[in-house]
Structure formats: structure tokens, C-alpha cells
C-alpha positions in Angstrom: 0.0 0.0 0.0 1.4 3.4 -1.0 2.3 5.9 1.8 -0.4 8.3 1.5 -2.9 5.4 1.4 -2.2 4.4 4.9 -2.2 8.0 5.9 -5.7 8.8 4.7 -7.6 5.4 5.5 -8.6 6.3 9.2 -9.4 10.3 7.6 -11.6 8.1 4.9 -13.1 6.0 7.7 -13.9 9.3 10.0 -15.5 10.6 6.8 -17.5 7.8 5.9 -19.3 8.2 9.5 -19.8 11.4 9.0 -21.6 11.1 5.5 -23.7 7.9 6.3 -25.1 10.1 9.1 -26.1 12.3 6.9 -29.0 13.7 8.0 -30.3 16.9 9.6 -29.8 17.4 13.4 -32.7 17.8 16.0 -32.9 19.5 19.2 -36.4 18.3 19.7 -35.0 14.5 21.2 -35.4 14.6 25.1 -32.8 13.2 27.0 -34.2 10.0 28.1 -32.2 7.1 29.8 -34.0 3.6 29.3 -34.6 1.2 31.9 -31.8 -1.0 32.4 -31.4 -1.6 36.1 -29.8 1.2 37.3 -31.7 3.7 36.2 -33.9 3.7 39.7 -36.2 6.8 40.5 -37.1 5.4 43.4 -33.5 5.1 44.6 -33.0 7.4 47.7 -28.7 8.3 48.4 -27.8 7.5 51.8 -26.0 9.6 54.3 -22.7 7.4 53.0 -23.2 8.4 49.9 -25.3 11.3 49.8 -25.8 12.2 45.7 -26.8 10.7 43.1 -24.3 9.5 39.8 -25.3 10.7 36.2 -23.2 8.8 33.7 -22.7 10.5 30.1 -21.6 8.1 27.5 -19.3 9.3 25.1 -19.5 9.7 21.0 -21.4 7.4 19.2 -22.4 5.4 22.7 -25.6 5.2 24.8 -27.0 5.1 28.2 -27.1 1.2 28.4 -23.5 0.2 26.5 -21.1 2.5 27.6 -22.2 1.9 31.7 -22.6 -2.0 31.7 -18.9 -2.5 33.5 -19.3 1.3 35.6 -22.8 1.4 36.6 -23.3 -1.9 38.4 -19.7 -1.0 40.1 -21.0 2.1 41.7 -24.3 0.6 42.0 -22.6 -2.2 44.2 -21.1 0.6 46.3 -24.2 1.9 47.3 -24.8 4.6 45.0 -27.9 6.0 43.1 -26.7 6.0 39.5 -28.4 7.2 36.8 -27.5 7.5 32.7 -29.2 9.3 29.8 -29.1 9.1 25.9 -28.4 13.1 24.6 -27.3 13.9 21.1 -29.6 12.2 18.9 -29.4 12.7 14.9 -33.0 12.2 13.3 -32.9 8.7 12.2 -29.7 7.8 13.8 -30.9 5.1 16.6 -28.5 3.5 19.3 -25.8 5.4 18.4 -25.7 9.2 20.5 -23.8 11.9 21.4 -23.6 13.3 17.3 -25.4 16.3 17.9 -24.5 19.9 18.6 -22.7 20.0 22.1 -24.7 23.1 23.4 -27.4 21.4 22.5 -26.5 18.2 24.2 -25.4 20.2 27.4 -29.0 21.3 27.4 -30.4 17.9 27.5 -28.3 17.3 30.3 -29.4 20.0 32.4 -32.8 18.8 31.9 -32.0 15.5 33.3 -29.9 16.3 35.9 -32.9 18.5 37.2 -35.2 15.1 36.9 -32.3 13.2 38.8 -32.5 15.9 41.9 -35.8 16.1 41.8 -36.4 12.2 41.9 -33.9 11.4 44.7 -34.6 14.8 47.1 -30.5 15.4 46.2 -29.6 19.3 46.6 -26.8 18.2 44.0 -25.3 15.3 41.5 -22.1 14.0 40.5 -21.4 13.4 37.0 -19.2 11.1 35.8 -18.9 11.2 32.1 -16.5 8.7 28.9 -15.0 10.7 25.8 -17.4 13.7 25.0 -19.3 12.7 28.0 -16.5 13.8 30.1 -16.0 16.9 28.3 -19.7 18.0 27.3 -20.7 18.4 31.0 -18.1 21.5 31.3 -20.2 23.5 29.2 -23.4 22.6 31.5 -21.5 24.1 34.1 -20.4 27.0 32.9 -23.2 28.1 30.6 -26.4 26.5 31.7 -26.0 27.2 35.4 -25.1 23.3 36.6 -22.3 24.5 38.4 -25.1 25.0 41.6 -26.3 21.7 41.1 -23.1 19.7 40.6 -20.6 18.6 43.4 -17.7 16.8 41.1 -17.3 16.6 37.4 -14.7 12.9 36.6 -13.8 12.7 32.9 -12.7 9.4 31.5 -10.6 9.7 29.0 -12.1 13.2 28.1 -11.7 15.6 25.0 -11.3 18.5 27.2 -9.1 20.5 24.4 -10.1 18.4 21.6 -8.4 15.9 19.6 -6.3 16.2 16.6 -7.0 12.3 15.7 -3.0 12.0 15.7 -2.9 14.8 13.2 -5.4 13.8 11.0 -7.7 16.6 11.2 -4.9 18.7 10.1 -5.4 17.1 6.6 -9.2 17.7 6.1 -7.8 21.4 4.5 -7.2 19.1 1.9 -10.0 17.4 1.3 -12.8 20.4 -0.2 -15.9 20.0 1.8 -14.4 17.7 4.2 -14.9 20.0 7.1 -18.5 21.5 5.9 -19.3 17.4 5.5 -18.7 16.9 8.9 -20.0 20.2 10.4 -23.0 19.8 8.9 -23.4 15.6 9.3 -21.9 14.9 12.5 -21.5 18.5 14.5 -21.1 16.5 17.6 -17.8 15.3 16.0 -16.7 18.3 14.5 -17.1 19.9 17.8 -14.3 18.0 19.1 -11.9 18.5 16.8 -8.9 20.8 18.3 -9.5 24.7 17.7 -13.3 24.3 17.0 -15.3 27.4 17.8 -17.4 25.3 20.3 -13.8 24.5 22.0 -12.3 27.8 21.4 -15.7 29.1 23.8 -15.7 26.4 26.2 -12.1 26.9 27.3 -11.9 30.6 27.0 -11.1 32.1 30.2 -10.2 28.9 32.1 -11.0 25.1 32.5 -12.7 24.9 35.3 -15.8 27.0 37.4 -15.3 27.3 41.3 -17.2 25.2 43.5 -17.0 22.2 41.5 -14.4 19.3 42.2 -12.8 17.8 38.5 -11.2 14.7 38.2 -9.3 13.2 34.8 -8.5 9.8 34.0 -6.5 9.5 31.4 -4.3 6.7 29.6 -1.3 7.3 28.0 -2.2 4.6 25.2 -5.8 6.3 24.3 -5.5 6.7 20.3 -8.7 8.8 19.5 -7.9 11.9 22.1 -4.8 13.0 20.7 -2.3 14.4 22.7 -3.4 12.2 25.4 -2.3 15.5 27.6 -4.9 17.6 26.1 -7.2 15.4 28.4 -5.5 17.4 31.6 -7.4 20.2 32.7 -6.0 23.5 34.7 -7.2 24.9 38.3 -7.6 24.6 41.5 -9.6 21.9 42.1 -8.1 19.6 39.5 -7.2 16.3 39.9 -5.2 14.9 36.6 -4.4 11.3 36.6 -2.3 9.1 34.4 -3.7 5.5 34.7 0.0 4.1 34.2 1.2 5.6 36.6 -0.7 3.9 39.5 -0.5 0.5 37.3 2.1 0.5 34.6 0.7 -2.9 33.6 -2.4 -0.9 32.7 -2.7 -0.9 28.7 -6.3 0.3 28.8 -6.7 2.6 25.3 -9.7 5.1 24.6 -12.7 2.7 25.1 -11.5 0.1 27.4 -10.7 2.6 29.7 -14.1 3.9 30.2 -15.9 0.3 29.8 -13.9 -2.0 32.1 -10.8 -0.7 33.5 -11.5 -1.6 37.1 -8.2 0.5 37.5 -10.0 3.4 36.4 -13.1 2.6 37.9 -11.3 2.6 41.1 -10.3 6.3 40.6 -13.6 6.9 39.8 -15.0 5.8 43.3 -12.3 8.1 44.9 -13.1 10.8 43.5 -16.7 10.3 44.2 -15.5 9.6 47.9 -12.7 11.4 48.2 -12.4 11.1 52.3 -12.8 7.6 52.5 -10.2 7.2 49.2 -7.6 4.5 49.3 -4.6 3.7 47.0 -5.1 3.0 43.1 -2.7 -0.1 42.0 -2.3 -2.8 39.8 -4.1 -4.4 42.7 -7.3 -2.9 42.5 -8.7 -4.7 39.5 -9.3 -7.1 42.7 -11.5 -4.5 44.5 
């Protein structure tokens, strides 16, 4: 295969996703999570754990798949956890999280307020994979969530975007290759490093006071490229490098948000940060 094949394959493939989706956006899709065992309104938090969980799958996920190692982990622990379905395209079932990220932060507002309102909670914690990680930022800092949100943890989150390992820097040469994907996939186009939605988001600082933020990140994810640009900045950041509390750990993008029990265990304390213990190669026993 010639050089410039094997460049523009995964560009083609990214592409392809983009055009086969095709179709116009709509903001009218309520963020609903189906019932899938977790998703309890009847659940009340206890004093040991006092709010509720709110899971936000990542690009091209859903509120059932991307949760089926995480959920029934917190779950176990005596949480209230809870997952939703945001970023619908018309005619695009199953797979979420391809709409415009404004919009998407909206429909997580919306269910965080039925979340609250359900369990008698004066505030959630989100914990979100990918986009989900990242999308939740913009709730907080436009849409007023910052009140209603204790702790924001990102798994393997696009907090600065992704540049796909350079790839995006070739759609400049590819006429309409940008416009296709604006205007077929905006969720994706979004993310892309230097987008206009990023370029707002991260203007003036990562983070909001009064909110704790957690990242989990792994040094072998291939879709958020620089891993680094996961990292965010302030006061109340925690960054974490999943290798180094288990070097062992070869976890990439997805596996890191769907069954890295590592990771998982950084989730829970972050969630619990007094009662925390030490992350290592151990606690895929925990």
C-alpha cells in the first residue's frame, strides 16, 4: 500500500461516519435514559453516599453500553446512578452523542434537574467517557449546573479536543471535508482541536469554582490525541495518568471507560474522596 494510502484510510473512515449520518440534526429528542437496572427513581442516596451519579456516554455510545462495567460498580457501592441518551441525529438510533454540544449540554441540564428532583439530592455528581466527560463543562459553565453539581470525573475526556493523531490537520485538503462533517456529524466536529465550540468552552479557564474535576486519562488512548490535552487546569483539579498507578495498565480510549477496574477505582475516589484508598495494579481485585 502506497504511503499516503495508509495516511488517509482512518481520515476516509472518520469521513465515511460522517456522510452515512447524513441527516439533519434535532434538538427536539429529550434526554431519556431507558430502563436498564440502574436507572432507579425510586433510589433514595444514603448519608454514606449522599448524591446521586449521572453517567454521560461518550461519541457514538448510549446510556445502556457505555455503563454495563461502571454502573453496576457504583451501584454495588451503594450509589444512586443514573444514565441518559443526549445527542440524537434524526434517524440515527443507538448510536448518541452526534449532535451539537450546546445542545447536548441542554439535555443534560434537563436530566440532571429530573435526577434531583427524583432522589430529594440538593446536587449530583457526573461522571462522564469521551465527549461525555467533556460535554458536562459546558453545562456548568453556561447553563447554570455549576449550583447543582458537586464533582465533574472525565474518563478519557476531550477536554481541548483531539487532533485524531494529526489527521484533522489534513481535512484542509479534502474540499468540503470540514463543511461534510459540520454539517453531518456537528457532535464530532465539535471536538476537533480549535473548533469554535472549544475555542468558547475553554476561554477564560477550565474549570468554574465550586466544582471538584477529576481526569483519567491513559497514555495509550489513540482517539484523544495528545493524550495530555485530556489534563485540565485549576484549583480543584485532579489529573491522573492511569499508568502511573499500574504500569501494567494498557487500557486505550474505550477500554478505559468500559472496564478498566483500575480506572473505575479512581472513579470511586473521587466520588468519595475522604474515605479514598490507593489506586494499584491491585485494585482490578476491588
Amino acid at each position: 500500500m502506497l504511503p499516503w494510502k495508509r495516511v488517509l484510510r482512518p481520515l476516509a473512515a472518520v469521513l465515511l461516519t460522517a456522510a452515512v449520518a447524513l441527516v439533519p440534526a434535532t434538538t427536539a429528542h429529550a434526554a431519556t435514559a431507558p430502563s436498564s437496572g440502574w436507572n432507579d427513581y425510586s433510589c433514595k442516596p444514603s448519608a454514606a453516599h449522599p448524591r446521586p451519579v449521572v453517567l454521560v456516554h461518550g461519541t457514538l455510545g448510549n446510556s445502556v453500553d457505555n455503563w454495563l462495567g461502571l454502573a453496576p460498580y457504583l451501584e454495588d457501592r451503594g450509589y444512586c446512578v443514573f444514565s441518559l441518551d443526549y445527542g440524537q441525529l434524526s434517524g440515527v438510533p443507538v448510536f448518541y452523542g452526534l449532535g451539537p454540544i450546546d445542545k447536548s449540554a441542554g439535555q443534560l441540564s434537563a436530566f440532571v434537574d429530573k435526577v434531583l428532583t427524583a432522589t430529594g439530592a440538593a446536587k449530583a455528581d457526573l461522571v462522564g467517557h469521551s465527549q461525555g466527560g467533556m460535554m458536562p463543562r459546558y453545562y456548568l459553565r453556561f447553563l447554570g449546573g455549576a449550583a447543582k453539581v458537586n464533582a465533574l470525573v472525565g474518563i478519557a475526556p476531550d477536554n481541548h479536543g483531539t487532533d485524531l493523531n494529526g489527521l484533522t490537520k489534513l481535512l484542509p485538503y479534502f474540499p468540503g471535508a470540514a463543511d461534510l462533517l459540520n454539517a453531518a456529524t456537528p457532535g464530532l466536529a465539535d471536538q476537533m482541536a480549535g473548533s469554535a465550540f472549544l475555542t468558547k468552552l475553554n476561554a477564560g479557564g477550565d474549570t468554574v469554582p465550586g466544582v471538584h474535576y477529576t481526569v483519567i486519562a491513559s497514555k495509550y488512548d489513540e482517539v484523544v490525541t495528545p493524550y495530555t490535552s485530556q489534563f485540565l487546569s485549576g484549583s480543584d483539579v485532579h489529573n491522573v495518568l492511569i499508568q502511573n498507578l499500574c504500569s501494567l495498565d494498557l487500557s486505550e480510549h474505550v477500554l478505559i471507560g468500559l472496564t478498566d477496574r483500575i480506572a473505575f477505582h479512581e472513579v470511586a475516589n473521587a466520588l468519595d474522596p475522604a474515605h479514598a484508598t490507593a489506586t494499584t495494579c491491585a485494585s482490578v481485585l476491588s
